[in-house]
Structure formats: structure tokens, C-alpha cells
C-alpha positions in Angstrom: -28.7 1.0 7.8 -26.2 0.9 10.5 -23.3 1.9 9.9 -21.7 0.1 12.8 -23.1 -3.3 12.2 -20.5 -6.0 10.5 -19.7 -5.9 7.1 -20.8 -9.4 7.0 -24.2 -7.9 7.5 -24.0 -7.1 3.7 -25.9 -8.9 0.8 -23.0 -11.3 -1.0 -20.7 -11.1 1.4 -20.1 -14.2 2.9 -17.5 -15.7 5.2 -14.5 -15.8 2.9 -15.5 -12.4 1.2 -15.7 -10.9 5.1 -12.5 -12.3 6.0 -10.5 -11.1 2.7 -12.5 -7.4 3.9 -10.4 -7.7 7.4 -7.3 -8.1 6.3 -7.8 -4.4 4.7 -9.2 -3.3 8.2 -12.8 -3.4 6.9 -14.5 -5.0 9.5 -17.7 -2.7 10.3 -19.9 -0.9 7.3 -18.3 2.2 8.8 -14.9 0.7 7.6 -16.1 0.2 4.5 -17.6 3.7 3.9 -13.7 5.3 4.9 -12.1 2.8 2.9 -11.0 5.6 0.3 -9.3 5.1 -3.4 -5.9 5.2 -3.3 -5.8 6.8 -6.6 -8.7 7.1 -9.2 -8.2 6.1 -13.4 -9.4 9.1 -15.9 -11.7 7.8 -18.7 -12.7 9.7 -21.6 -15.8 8.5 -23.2 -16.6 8.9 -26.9 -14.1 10.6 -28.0 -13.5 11.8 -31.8 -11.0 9.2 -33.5 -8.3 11.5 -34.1 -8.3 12.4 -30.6 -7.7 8.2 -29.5 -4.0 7.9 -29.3 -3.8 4.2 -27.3 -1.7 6.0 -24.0 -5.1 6.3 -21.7 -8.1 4.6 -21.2 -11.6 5.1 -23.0 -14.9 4.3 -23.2 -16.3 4.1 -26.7 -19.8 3.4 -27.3 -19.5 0.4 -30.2 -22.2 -1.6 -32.2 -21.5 -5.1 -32.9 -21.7 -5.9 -37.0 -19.8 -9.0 -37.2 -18.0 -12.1 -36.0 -14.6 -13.3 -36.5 -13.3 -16.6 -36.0 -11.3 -17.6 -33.0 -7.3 -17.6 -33.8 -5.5 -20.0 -31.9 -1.7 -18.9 -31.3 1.5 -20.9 -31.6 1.3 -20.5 -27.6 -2.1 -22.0 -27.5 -3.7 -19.3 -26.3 -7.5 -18.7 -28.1 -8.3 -15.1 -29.3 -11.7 -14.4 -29.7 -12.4 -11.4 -32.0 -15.5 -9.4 -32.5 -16.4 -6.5 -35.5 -17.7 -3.1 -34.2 -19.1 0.3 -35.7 -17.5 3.0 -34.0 -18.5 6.1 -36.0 -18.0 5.0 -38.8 -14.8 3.0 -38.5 -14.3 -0.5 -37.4 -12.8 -1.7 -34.1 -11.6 -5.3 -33.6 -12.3 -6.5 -30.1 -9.7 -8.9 -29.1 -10.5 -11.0 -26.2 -7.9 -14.1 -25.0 -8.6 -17.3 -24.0 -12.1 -16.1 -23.4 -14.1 -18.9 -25.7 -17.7 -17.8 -24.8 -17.5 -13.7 -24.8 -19.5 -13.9 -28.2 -22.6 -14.4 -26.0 -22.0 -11.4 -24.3 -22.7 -9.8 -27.5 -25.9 -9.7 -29.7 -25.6 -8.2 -33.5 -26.7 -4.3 -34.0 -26.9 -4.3 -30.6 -24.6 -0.8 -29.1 -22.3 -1.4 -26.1 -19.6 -0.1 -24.0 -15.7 -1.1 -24.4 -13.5 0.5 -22.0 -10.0 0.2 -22.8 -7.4 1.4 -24.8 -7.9 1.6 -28.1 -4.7 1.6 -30.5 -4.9 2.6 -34.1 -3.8 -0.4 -36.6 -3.8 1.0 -40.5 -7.6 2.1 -40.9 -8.5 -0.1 -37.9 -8.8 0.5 -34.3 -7.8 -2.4 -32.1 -8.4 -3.2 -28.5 -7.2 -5.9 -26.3 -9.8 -7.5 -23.5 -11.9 -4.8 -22.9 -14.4 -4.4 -20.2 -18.1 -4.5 -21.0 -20.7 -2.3 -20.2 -18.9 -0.7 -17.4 -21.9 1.8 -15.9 -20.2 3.3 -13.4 -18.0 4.6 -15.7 -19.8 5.4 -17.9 -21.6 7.6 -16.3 -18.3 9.8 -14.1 -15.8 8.9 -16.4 -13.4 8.2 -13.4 -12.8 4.9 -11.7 -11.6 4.5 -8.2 -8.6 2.0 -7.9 -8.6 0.9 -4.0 -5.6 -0.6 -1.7 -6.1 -4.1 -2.4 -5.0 -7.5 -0.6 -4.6 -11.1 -2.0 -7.4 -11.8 -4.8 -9.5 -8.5 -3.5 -10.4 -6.5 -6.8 -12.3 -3.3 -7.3 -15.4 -4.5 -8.7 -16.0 -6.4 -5.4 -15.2 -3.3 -3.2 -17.3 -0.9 -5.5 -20.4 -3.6 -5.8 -20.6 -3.6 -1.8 -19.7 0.2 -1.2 -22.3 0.7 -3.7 -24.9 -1.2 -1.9 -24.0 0.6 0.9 -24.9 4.0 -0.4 -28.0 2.9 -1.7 -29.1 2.5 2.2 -27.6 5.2 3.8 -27.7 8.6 4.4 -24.6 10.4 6.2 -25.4 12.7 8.7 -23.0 15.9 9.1 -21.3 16.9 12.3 -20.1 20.1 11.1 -22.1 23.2 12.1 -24.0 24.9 9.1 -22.6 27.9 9.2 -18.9 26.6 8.9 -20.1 24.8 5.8 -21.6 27.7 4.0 -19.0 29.9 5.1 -16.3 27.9 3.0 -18.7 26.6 0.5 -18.1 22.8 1.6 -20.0 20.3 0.3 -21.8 18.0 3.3 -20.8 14.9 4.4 -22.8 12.2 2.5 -21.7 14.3 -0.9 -18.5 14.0 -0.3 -18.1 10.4 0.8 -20.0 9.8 -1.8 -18.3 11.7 -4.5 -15.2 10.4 -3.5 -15.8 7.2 -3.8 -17.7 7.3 -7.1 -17.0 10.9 -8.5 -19.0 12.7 -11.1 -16.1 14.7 -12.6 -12.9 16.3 -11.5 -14.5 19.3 -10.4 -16.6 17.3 -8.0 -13.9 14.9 -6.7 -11.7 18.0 -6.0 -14.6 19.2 -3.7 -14.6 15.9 -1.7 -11.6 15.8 -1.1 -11.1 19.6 0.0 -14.1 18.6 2.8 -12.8 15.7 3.6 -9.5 16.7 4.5 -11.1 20.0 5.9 -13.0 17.3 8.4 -9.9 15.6 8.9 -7.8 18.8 10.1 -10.5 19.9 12.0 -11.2 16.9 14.0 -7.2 17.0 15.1 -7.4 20.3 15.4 -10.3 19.5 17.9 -9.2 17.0 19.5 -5.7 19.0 20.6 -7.9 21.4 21.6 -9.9 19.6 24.0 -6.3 17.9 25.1 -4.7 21.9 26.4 -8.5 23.0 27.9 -8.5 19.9 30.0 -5.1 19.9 30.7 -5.3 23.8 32.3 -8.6 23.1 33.8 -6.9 21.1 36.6 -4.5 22.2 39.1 -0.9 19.4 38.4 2.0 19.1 40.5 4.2 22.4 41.7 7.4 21.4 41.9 10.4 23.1 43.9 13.6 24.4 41.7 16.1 22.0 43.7 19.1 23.1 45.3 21.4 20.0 43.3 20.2 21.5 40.0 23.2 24.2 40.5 25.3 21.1 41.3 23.8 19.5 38.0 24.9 22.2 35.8 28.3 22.4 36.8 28.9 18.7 36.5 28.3 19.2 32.9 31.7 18.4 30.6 30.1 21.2 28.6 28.3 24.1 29.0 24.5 24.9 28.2 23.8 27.2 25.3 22.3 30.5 25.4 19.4 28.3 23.3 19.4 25.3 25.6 19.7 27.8 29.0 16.3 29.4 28.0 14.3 26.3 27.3 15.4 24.9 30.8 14.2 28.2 32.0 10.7 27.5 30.6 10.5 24.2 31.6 11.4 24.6 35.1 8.8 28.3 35.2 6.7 25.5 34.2 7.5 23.2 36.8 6.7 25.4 39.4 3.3 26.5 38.8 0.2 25.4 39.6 -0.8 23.9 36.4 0.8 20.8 34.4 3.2 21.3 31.9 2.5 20.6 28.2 5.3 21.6 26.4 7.2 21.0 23.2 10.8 20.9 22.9 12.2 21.5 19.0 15.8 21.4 18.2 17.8 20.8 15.2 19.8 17.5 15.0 22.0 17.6 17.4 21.3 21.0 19.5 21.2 19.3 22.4 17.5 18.7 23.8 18.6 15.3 25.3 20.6 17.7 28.2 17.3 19.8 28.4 15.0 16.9 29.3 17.6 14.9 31.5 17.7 18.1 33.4 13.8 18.5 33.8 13.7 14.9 34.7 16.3 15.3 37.5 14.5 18.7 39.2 11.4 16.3 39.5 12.8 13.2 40.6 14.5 15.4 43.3 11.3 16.6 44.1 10.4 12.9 45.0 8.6 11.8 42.1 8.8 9.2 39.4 10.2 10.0 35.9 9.3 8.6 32.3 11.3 8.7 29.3 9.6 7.3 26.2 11.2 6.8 23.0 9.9 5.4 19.8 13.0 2.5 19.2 14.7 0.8 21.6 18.2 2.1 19.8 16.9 5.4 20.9 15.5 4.2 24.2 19.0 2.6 25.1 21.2 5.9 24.1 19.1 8.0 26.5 19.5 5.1 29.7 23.5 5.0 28.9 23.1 9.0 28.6 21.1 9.4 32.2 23.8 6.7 33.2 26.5 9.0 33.0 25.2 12.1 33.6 23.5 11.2 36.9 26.4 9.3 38.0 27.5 11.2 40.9 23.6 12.2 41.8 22.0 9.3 43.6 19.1 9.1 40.7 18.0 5.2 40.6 17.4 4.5 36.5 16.0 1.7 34.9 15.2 0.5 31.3 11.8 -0.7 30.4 11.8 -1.7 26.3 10.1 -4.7 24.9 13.7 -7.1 24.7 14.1 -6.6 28.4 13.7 -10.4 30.1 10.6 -11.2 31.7 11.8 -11.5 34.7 13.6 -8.1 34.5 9.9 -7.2 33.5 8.1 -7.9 36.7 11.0 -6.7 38.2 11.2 -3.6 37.0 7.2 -3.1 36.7 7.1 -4.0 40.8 9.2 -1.5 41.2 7.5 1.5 39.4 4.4 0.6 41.0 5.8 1.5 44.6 6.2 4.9 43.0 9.9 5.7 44.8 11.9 8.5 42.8 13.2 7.4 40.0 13.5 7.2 35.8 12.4 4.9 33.9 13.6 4.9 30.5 11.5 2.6 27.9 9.4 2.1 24.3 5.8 1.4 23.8 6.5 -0.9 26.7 5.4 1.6 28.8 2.4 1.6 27.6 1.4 -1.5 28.8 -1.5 -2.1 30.7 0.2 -3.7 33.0 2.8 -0.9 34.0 0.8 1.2 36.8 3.0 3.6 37.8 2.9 5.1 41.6 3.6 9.0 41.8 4.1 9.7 38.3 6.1 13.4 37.6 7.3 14.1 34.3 6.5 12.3 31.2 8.7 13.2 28.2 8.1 11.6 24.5 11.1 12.0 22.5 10.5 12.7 18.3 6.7 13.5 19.4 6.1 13.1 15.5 6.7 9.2 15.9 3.8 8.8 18.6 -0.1 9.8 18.4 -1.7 12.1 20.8 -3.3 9.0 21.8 0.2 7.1 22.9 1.1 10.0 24.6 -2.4 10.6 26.4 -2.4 6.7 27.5 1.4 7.3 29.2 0.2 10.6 30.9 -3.1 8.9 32.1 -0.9 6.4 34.7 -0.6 9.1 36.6 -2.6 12.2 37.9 -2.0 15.2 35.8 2.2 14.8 35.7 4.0 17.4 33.4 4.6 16.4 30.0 7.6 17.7 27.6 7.3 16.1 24.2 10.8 16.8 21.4 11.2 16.4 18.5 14.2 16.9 16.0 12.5 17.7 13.2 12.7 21.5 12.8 9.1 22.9 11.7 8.4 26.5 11.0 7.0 28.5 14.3 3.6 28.9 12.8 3.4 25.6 11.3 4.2 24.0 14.8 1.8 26.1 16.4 -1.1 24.4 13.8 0.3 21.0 14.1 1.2 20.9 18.3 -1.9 23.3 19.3 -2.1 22.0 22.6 1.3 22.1 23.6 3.5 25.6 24.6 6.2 25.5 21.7 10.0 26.1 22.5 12.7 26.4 20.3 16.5 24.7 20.8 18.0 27.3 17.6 21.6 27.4 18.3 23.9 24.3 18.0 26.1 23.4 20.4 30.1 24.7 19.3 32.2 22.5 18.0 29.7 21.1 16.1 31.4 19.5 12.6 29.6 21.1 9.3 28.7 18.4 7.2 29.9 18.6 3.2 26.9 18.2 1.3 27.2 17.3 -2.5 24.4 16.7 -4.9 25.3 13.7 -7.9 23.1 13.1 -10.8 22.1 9.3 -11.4 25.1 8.9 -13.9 27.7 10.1 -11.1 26.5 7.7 -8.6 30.3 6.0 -9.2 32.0 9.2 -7.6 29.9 8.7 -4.5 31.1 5.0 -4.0 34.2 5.8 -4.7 34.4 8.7 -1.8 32.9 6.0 0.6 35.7 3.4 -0.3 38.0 6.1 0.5 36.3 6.6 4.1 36.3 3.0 4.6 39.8 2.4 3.8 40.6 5.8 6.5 38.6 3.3 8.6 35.2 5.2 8.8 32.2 3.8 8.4 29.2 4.5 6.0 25.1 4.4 5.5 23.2 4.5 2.6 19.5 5.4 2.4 17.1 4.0 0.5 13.8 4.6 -0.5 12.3 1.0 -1.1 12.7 -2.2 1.0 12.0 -4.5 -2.3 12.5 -4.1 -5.9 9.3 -2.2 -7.4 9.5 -2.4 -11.6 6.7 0.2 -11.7 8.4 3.3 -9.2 12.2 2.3 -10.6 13.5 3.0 -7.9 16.6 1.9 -5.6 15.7 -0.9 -3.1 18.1 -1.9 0.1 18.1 -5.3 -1.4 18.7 -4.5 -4.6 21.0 -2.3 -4.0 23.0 -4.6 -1.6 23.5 -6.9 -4.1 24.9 -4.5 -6.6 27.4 -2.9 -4.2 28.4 -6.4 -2.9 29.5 -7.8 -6.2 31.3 -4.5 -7.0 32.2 -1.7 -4.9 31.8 -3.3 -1.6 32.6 -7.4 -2.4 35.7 -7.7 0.7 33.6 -5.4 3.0 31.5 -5.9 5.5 27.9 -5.2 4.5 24.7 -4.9 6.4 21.0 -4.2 5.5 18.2 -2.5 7.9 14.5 -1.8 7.4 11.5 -1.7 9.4 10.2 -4.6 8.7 13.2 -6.9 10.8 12.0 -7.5 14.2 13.4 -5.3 17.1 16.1 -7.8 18.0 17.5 -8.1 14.1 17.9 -4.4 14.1 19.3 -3.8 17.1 21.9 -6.4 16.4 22.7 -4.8 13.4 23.4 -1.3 14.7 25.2 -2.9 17.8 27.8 -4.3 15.3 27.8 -1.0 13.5 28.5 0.9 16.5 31.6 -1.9 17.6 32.8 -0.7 13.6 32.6 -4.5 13.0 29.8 -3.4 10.1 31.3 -1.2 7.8 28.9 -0.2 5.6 24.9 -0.1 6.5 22.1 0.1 3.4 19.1 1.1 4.9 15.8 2.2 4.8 14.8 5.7 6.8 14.6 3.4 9.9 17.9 4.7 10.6 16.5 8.5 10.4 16.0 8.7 14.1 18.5 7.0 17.1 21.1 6.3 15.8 24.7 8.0 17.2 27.5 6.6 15.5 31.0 8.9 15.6 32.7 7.1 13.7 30.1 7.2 10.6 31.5 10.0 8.1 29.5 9.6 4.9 25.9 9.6 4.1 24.4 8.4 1.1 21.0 8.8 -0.1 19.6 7.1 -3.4 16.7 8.8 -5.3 17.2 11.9 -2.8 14.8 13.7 -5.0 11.7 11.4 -3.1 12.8 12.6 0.1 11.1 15.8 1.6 13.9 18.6 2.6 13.0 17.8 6.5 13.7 14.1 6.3 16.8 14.9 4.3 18.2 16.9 6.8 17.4 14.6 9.7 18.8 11.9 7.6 22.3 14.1 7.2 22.1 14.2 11.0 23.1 10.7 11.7 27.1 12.0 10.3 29.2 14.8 11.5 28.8 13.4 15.0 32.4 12.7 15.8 35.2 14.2 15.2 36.1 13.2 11.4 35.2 15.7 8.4 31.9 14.2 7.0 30.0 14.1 4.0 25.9 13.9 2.5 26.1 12.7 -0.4 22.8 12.8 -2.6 22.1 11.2 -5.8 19.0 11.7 -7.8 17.4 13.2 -11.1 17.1 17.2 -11.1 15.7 17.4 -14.3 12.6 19.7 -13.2 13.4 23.5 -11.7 11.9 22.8 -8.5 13.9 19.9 -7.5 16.9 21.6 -8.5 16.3 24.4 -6.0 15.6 21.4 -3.4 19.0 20.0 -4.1 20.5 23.8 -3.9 19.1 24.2 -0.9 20.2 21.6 0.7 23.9 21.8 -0.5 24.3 24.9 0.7 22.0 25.1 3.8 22.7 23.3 7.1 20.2 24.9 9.1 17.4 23.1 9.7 14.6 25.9 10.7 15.8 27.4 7.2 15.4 24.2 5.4 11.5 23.2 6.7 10.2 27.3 6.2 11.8 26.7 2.5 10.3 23.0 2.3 7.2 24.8 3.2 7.1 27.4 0.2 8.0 24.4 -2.6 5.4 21.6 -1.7 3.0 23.6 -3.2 -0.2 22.3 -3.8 1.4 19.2 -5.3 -0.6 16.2 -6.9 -4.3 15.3 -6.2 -3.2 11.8 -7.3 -1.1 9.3 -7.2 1.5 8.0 -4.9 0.6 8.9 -1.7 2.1 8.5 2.2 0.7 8.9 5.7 1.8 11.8 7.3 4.0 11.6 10.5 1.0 12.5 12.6 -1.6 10.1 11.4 -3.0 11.8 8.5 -4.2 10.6 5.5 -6.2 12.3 3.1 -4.6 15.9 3.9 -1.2 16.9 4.6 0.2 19.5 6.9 2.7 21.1 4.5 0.5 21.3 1.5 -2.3 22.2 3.5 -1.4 24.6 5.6 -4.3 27.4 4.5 -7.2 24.6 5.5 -5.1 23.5 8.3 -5.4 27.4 9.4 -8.9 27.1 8.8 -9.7 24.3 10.2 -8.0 25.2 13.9 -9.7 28.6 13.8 -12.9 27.2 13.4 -12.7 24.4 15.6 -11.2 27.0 18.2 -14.2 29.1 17.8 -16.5 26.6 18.5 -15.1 25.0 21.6 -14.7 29.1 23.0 -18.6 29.0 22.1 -21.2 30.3 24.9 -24.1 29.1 22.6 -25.5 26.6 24.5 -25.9 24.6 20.7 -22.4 25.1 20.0 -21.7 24.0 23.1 -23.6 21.0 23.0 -22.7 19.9 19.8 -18.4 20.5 20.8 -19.6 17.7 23.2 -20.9 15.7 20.5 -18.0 15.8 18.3 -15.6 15.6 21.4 -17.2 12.0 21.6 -17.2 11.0 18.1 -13.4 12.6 17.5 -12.0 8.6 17.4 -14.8 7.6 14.4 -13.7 10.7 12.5 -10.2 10.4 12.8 -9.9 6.7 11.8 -9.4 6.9 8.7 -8.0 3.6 6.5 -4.1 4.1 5.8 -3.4 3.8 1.6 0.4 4.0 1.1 
């Protein structure tokens, strides 16, 4: 079977079956074989009564000795009920409004319920159970998959099913890396993962799968740094106006921020393009670093890019360069996707004649239709927020410019060196002085009052506030605080004369940007908002910081999430309300009380993730994983990059060759389907 052929291709699945498949992002029978469970249900199977307790599902094996007759409720709703012999005792299978399940049944005849079975007196009683369930059966674990519209799992396991039956998976990992770490191949584990035996086995799959997965990235930034120091870049001169630059400054440089402009312009000079990363706490100043590096090239006579992942972001670095630049002669534009059209073609007319300047911009410049001329310096700001790929397709409009990448999430040395291996890493680890510590107090759930109380207080002293979120919508299952829940709440009580605002990603560009524009003119008081507001934002005036159910947040995003207060000149506060109930997440909370340093909070995040839970709820990582994650991972991540280094430092001609092959195929391996 071909893997790459249409799903369509498949036996029962027609045109509305394919197009119900697409709007999950199955479209090929490749798709459909990396389509992986979000999360899996545990089944015991003939169990021992005493052991059934009507909490978790089961399969008992039952033999049918009787009929009852259907009950017809005061609702209307039919109940057919059917006698069984489980070991002795009797089980009353209830089904509803399902009139002709009796023929499903013969009498004497054994079969499999699974459901969950809840004790009644001497009876055991269970409500619309599935029949005969095989699969089951047989691994005792059922995979549950991301699922649109009237998509269930029985359709996605029938046609995965069929697909295994006529396929074999070929690996692409060398023998000897296999038996080294005692991995399971390729078809086992896509296999097992879909449909697996037994916890044992499962665990297996996915320890391969996500070693594939690390390895692959690890491979393909890898390739990135060999190819980028195979080939003489751009040498550029250390101008005589940087001096000027520097004392222009209404501040001075670090000792931090002096060294990293030191490497950067070492870089600048040599021979070979610059691939460097840029890591800084918030607010230690790397937008100074990169405006610099950007102004030592345009000098030089080339074209600068700036690309940031929101156009808030994007418009704080133009107004930045603006005024820093002012007195320098440096031509700026900004390139996002609100500009006009005619400011479009303008502006895209102008890069192409490739005369110094810096263009500032989003994903817009990206577009195929943006050819830059004489292309210098490209910089991606929060790296995290952009895939190697985003960043390659930037760098490739123009011939082999220097690239900085920053980010503001502080990652422990080692770990950056795993998770940026193609890049040189430097480190921004002094703030700036004068920067305001921020008063960070942890309330439980029943104390939440206090912190609305300490933000009327701000309010009325004429600062302004945010409040974080984890949901966009009301989710009865995670009970957790939602914006618009919670908007409504504060509206009616704490917050019913003030002005009240709500931001998530899922506004369009515009919405948003309207909605932090009246923040910023402190006609919004008060913003309730999902993480959007994690990155770009610079609002002085902002003093307070409240995030609900802090105890979902990871102690990086927390941090970055404190970041956006303490930026003017007012005493601020992070305020976080949760449940500590466990150990662990009370030494999260201490920590970040009492810490404000962000290097010290990632290396500590670092030693708490832990292994954490095979199953469950589960996120993408920042740089496109999805089965592993680089935290809890770490050890195969470590792994995983030595091995792949190995092989691409190979002088077997076979290792050599087969580098090549899985250089090629790095975009099929990497795409796996997203399950949040």
C-alpha cells in the first residue's frame, strides 16, 4: 500500500467520510497512520466481582439467560433490559431507547459488555454497554482520538485498522542505534500506539516515537549549522558611527548586554554567516543588542530584517528603531499584515531595490512576494514563536545574511544548547538598573477576593491591570477559569463601573490590536486575557498581574507572564491564585514568590517536571513538538542529538548515504498531527 496515496483511496470511505478526515488534517494514508490518540481508556477485563467498584471501565465476559420486558419511563424514553451470568451473579443490561438490541443477543450464548458495571443489592447493573468490542478485548486499552463534528473512534480505528493490515513501515533509523537503546522499530511502534497490547508495550512506543521525533529535530538543526558554515557569508566592517551609536544611548549598555554586542559584531566580521541566539530575561535589554547589530550592517550598506511574531511586538520595535536611529540617517519601514495595500507594494518595491535599510514586519515577510535585494541581517525576535522552517524561508531571500534569533524565555545553558543546536548561544544575565522588583504573592482559590481587592486599589491610584487566564471558553470537564467567564463575574461585581476588556488568540489581528492600543492610551483599565498577552506587550502604567489557576502554568511562562508589570515606574505586583494542595506545586509557587530570576526559575522548572503523566491533557510544545517534550525529556533529547550528531560526522560511506536519506525525508518525520 502507499502510504502517500489519498485517504479516499480507502475501502468505506467515501466523499463525506474523506472530507470529515480533512478537517483533522488527514488527507493522505500517511496522515492517517500519524494521526495519534490523544489519550487512551484503561479496561480491565474479567475481573473478580469484589474487585468491580463502577468508577472505571470493564469488560466482562456475560452469558445471556433471560429477557426482560421493555420499561417505558414517565419521559418516554424505552429501556430495554437483558439477564446475564457473570460468574455466578446476575447482571442487568440496560439499554435506552434501543427497541431491537435483543437481536443482538441469542440465549446461552457468551458475549462481551464493556462498561461500567455498578453494584445494585446482589445485582450488578450496567447502562448501554458496548458489544463485543474485539479490540478491546484483546489490549485492554482503547485509544480515544482528537475528533471533529460527528467523527467517532470507531470510524478512525475501522480505517487505521485497515491500513495496518496492508502495510509494513519501513525504519529509517540505523540498526545499531536501535539495539543500542533497545527501541522497538518503526512499524511496532506505530502500531502499538495506536492499538496497544498493554502498558508495558504502549510505554515502548511512545519512548521510540518521541526518540524519532527528537532525533529528526535534532537532525534537521544539524544539517541547518553544517550548511550554514560550509559557505563563506557577508564580512562586515565594525563602523566608525557605532561609537557615535553608543553614546547617543539615554542609558548605558550593561556589562551583560556590552559582551553579546561584542559577539555579535566578532561575528559580523568574519568570513562565515552568523547564527546566533540571543537569551535574556524579561526586560534585560536584548532589543538595544539587536537594534545595534542591525545598525553596524545597514551602515555597511545592506538591508536589515526584523521579524516579530505579533504585530504589537512588531510595532514597539519600529517606534523603538524610530527613536533610536533618529539622529543616524537609517531609512525604516514597517511591513505587518494590517499595513494598506498600497503601503504594501510600496514598501515591497522598495525592499526589492535592496538600498540600506530596516524593515520591521510579521509573517508578512515571509511572503512570497517580498524579494528582498542585498539582504544583511535577519533577526527573529522570541525564536520559540517561529519554526526553523519560518526562519529558514526569511534567511533564504537572501544569500547567506547573518541571522540573530532572541528569545525572552530564559532556558538553562545545557538545555538551549539541545533545543537551539544549530545556533551559537549568548546569554543577556544582568538586568538593566533601575529595574522595579515585582511583589509576588501566592492566594489559594478561597482568597481570590484579596487579589481583586489589591487591583481596585491600583485602579483607583489610576494604574491599570491584566488578568491571565488559562481557558478562552467555559470547559465543565477541566473546571477551570475562562476569560469569558470570568469577565462576566468581575463585571457584575468587582469591576461593574470600570472599564473592561477581553483578549485571546482567537480575535483577528485588528481586534487585538485595538484592544491593547486603548490599554496603552489607559482608556482600558482592566484587560482579562488569555497568554496572548505573554509576549509584546509594554505597558508602564500596568502595576498588577493576575493569574487564575497559576498552578497550570509552567514556572517559565509564569515568569514571562510577571514580565509584562514592573515596567514603569509604579511598585507592582503578581498576583497568583490556584490550588497548592500537592508538595510539588507548593515548591512551584515558593519558588516563584521568592525568586525573580529567570535563569534560576527554568534550571528549577527543569528538576520538578519530572517525568510527569504519560496521559492525559496534553500541549504542543513551543517548538513544534508533540509527542515528546523538551523539559521532561531532556535524557532522550541528549540522546537523540548525540546520535544524530554521530551520524552526520560519519565517514561510512552507508552512514553517509543514509544522513542523506533522512535529510530528505526530515519534513514526513517531523509532521506530526497537533492533539491539544
Amino acid at each position: 500500500m502507499n502510504i502517500g496515496v489519498e485517504v479516499s483511496a480507502l475501502k468505506g470511505v467515501g466523499p463525506k467520510l474523506t472530507e470529515k478526515l480533512n478537517k483533522c488534517g488527514i488527507f493522505t494514508i500517511y496522515d492517517l497512520l500519524l494521526y495519534f490518540p490523544r489519550d487512551y481508556e484503561f479496561i480491565r477485563s474479567d475481573v473478580e466481582v469484589n474487585e468491580i467498584d463502577g468508577e472505571e471501565k470493564q469488560i466482562l465476559t456475560c452469558r445471556v439467560i433471560g429477557y426482560d420486558r421493555d420499561v417505558k419511563t414517565k419521559s418516554g424514553k424505552v429501556i430495554s433490559v437483558i439477564k446475564f451470568d457473570y460468574k455466578g451473579n446476575i447482571v442487568l443490561g440496560k439499554w435506552f431507547n434501543q427497541r431491537y438490541i435483543r437481536n443482538s443477543f441469542k440465549l446461552n450464548e457468551s458475549y462481551d459488555l464493556v462498561g461500567k458495571f455498578k453494584r445494585n443489592g446482589k445485582l450488578l447493573e450496567v447502562i448501554n454497554p458496548m458489544i463485543g468490542c474485539k479490540d478491546a478485548k484483546e489490549s485492554e486499552i482503547i485509544p480515544k482520538y482528537p475528533l471533529k463534528g460527528d467523527l467517532n473512534d470507531k470510524i478512525i480505528t475501522k480505517i487505521i485498522n485497515q491500513v495496518l493490515d496492508n502495510v509494513v513501515i519501513t525504519d529509517n533509523l540505523p540498526k545499531n542505534i536501535l539495539d543500542k537503546y533497545n527501541m522497538i522499530d518503526l512499524d511496532t511502534a506505530i502500531r502499538e500506539i495506536h492499538f496497544p497490547k498493554g502498558k508495558i508495550e504502549l510505554s515502548k512506543a511512545i519512548s521510540r516515537l518521541k526518540f524519532q521525533e527528537l532525533f529528526t529535530y535534532s537532525m534537521k538543526l544539524l544539517l541547518l549549522k553544517n550548511n550554514l558554515r560550509s559557505n563563506d557569508g557577508i564580512s562586515f566592517q565594525w563602523h566608525d558611527e557605532l561609537r557615535d551609536l553608543k553614546e547617543s544611548l539615554p542609558f548605558s549598555l550593561t556589562e551583560a548586554q556590552t559582551k553579546v554586542v561584542r559577539d555579535i559584531l566578532r561575528d559580523q566580521k568574519s568570513k562565515y554567516s552568523m547564527n546566533r541566539l540571543v537569551q535574556g530575561d524579561v526586560g534585560s535589554g536584548k532589543t538595544i543588542v539587536a537594534l545595534i547589530a542591525l545598525f553596524n550592517v545597514i551602515k555597511n550598506g545592506y538591508v536589515g530584517a526584523l521579524m516579530a511574531p505579533t504585530e504589537i511586538l512588531a510595532n514597539q520595535h519600529y517606534l523603538e528603531a524610530l527613536k533610536i536611529f533618529e539622529k543616524f540617517d537609517i531609512d525604516i519601514e514597517l511591513l505587518t499584515g494590517s499595513t494598506s495595500a498600497k503601503e504594501k507594494k510600496r514598501i515591497k518595491e522598495k525592499i526589492a531595490e535592496g538600498k540600506p535599510m530596516l524593515v520591521v514586519g510579521t509573517h508578512a515577510l515571509i511572503q512570497e512576494d517580498v524579494e528582498f535585494n542585498n539582504l544583511g541581517l535577519v533577526i527573529t525576535d522570541e525564536q520559540h514563536r517561529f519554526g526553523v522552517e519560518q526562519r529558514n524561508r526569511l534567511i533564504n531571500k537572501g544569500r547567506r545574511p547573518d541571522v540573530l534569533v532572541m528569545t525572552a524565555t530564559p532556558i538553562p545553558r545545557t538545555l538551549a544548547l539541545y533545543m537551539y543546536s544549530d545556533l551559537d548561544v549568548s546569554i543577556i544575565d544582568k538586568l538593566p538598573p533601575g529595574r522595579k522588583k515585582i511583589d509576588t504573592r501566592f492566594y489559594s482559590d478561597n482568597e481570590r477576593n484579596s487579589a481583586y481587592n489589591l487591583a481596585l486599589d491600583e485602579i483607583k491610584k489610576g494604574r491599570q491591570v491584566y488578568i491571565v487566564c488559562p481557558l478562552i471558553e467555559e470547559n465543565e470537564k477541566l473546571e477551570l477559569n475562562s476569560v469569558e467567564k470570568l469577565y462576566e463575574e468581575l463585571k457584575e461585581d468587582f469591576f461593574s463601573d470600570i472599564s473592561v476588556e477581553i483578549l485571546h488568540g482567537k480575535m483577528k489581528p485588528k481586534e487585538k490590536d485595538e484592544i491593547i492600543g486603548k490599554f496603552k492610551e489607559n482608556q482600558v483599565k482592566v484587560i482579562i486575557s488569555t497568554t496572548v498577552i505573554e509576549v509584546g506587550v509594554n505597558v508602564p502604567n500596568a502595576s498588577i498581574m493576575i493569574i487564575e489557576n497559576s498552578e497550570r502554568f509552567g514556572l517559565a511562562q509564569l515568569h514571562q507572564l510577571r514580565g509584562r508589570v514592573g515596567r514603569g515606574e509604579y511598585e507592582s505586583y503578581c498576583i497568583l491564585i490556584g490550588n497548592a494542595k500537592n508538595e510539588k506545586t507548593k515548591k512551584r509557587m515558593e519558588i516563584m514568590t521568592t525568586s525573580t530570576d529567570g535563569f534560576y526559575i527554568s534550571e528549577q522548572d527543569l528538576k520538578l517536571r519530572g517525568a510527569g503523566e504519560m496521559f492525559g491533557l496534553r500541549q504542543s510544545g513551543d517548538i513544534g513538538l508533540v509527542l515528546a517534550d523538551i523539559y521532561e525529556d531532556i535524557d532522550i533529547l541528549r540522546c537523540a542529538r548525540h546520535e544524530a550528531n554521530n551520524l552526520i560526522n560519519s565517514k561510512e560511506r552507508e552512514n553517509v548515504k543514509l544522513c542523506s536519506e533522512i535529510s530528505k525525508s526530515i519534513e514526513r518525520y517531523s509532521r506530526y498531527i497537533c492533539f491539544n
